[in-house]
Legacy VTK file of the C-alpha trace (Angstrom):
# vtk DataFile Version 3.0
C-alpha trace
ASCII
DATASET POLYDATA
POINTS 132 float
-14.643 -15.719 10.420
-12.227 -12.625 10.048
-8.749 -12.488 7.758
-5.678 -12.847 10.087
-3.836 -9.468 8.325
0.355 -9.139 8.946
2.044 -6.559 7.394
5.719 -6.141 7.551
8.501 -4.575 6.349
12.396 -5.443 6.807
12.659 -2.924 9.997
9.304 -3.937 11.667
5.986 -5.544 12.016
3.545 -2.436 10.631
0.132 -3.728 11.646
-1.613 -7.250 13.013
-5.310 -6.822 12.620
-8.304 -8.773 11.420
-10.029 -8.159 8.551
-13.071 -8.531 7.134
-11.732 -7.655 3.016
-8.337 -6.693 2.386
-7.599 -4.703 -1.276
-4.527 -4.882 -3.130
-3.309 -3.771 -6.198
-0.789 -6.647 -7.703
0.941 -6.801 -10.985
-2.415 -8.394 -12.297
-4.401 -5.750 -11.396
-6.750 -4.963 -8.159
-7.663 -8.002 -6.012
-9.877 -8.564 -3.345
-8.971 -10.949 -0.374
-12.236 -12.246 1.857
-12.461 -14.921 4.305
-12.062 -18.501 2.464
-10.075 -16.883 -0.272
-7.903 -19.720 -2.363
-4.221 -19.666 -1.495
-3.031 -16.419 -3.562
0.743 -15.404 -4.018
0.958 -11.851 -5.673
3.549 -8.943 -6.796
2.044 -5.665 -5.158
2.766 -2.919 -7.063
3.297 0.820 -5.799
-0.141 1.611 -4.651
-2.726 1.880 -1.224
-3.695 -0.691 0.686
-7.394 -0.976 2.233
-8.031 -2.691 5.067
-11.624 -3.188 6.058
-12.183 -4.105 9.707
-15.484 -6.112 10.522
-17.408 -2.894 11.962
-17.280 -1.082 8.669
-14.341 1.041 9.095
-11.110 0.912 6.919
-7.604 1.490 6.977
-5.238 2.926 4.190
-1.387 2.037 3.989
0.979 3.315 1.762
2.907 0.253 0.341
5.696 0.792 -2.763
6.297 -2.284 -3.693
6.186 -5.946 -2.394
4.320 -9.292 -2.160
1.023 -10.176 -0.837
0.207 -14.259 0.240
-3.122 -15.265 1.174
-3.206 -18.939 2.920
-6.277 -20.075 4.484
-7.286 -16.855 6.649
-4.192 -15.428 6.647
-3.006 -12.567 4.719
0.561 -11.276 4.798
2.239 -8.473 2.871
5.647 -7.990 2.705
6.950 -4.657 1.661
9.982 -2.941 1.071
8.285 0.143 2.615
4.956 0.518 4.157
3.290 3.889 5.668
0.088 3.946 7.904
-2.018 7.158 7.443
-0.784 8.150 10.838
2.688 7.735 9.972
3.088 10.464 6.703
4.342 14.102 6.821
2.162 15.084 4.136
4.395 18.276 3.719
7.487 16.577 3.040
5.207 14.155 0.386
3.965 17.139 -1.082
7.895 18.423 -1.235
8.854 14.853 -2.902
6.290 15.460 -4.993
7.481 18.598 -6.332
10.729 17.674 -6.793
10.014 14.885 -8.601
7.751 17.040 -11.320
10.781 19.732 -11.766
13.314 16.329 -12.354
10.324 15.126 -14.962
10.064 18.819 -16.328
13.778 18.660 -17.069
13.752 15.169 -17.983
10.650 12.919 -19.011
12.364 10.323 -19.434
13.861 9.972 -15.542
12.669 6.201 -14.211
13.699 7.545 -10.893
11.958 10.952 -10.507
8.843 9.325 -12.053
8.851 6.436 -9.447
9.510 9.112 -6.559
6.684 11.182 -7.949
4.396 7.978 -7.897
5.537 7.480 -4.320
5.128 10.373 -3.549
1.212 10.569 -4.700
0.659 7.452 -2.918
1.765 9.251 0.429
-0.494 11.856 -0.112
-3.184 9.707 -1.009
-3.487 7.756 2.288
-2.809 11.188 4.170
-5.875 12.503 3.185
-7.310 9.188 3.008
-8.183 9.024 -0.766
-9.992 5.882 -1.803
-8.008 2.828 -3.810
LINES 1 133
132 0 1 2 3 4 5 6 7 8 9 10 11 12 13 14 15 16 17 18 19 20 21 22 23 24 25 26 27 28 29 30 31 32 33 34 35 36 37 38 39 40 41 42 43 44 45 46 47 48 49 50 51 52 53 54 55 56 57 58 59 60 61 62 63 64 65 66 67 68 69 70 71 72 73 74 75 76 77 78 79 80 81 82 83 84 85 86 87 88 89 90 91 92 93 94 95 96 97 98 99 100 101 102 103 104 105 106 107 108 109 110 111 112 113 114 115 116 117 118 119 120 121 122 123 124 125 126 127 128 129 130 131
């Protein structure tokens, strides 16, 4: 038996897939989701997403914030904003990035640079496919 896995964000549906594990990092810290997983209702925190097919193979999504609900076989996560490998300019993340570190530089005590800069890292995480 596989994991039914939806994730969505307010402009779309990002992926449908099955699953054989899906890995999540919540504000309780990284959990595991398997097939005949109790019912789960989670915070996700900034962080990558793994999805592990049934063959082996996995998938990495950027996801910055959200919740994650496990119910019987089904997993969804709902995020604010969700990125598929695929889907990152890894230049413009790298840019972010920068940016971010000068605003930090100038100010270390900028919420908002050092939430873009952990964004940012998350990006190029899944772009070069770096493991949660």
């Amino acid at each position: 038996m596989a994991l039914q896995v939806e994730l969505v964000s307010p402009e779309e549906v990002v992926l449908r897939t099955s699953a054989s594990m899906v890995l999540v990092r919540t504000s309780d810290g990284d959990i595991a989701f398997q097939p005949g997983h109790v019912p789960f209702v989670g915070v996700l925190l900034p962080e990558r997403v793994r999805i592990y097919s049934d063959d082996g193979d996995s998938q990495l999504i950027a996801v910055h914030s959200g919740f994650v609900e496990v119910a019987g076989d089904k997993v969804a996560i709902l995020s604010d904003v969700a990125e598929l490998a695929g889907d990152i300019d890894a230049e413009r993340a790298a840019a972010a990035a920068e940016r971010a570190r000068a605003a930090l530089a100038a100010d270390p005590d900028d919420a908002e640079a050092a939430a873009a800069l952990k964004r940012a890292e998350i990006r190029l995480a899944v772009a070069a496919g770096t493991a949660i």
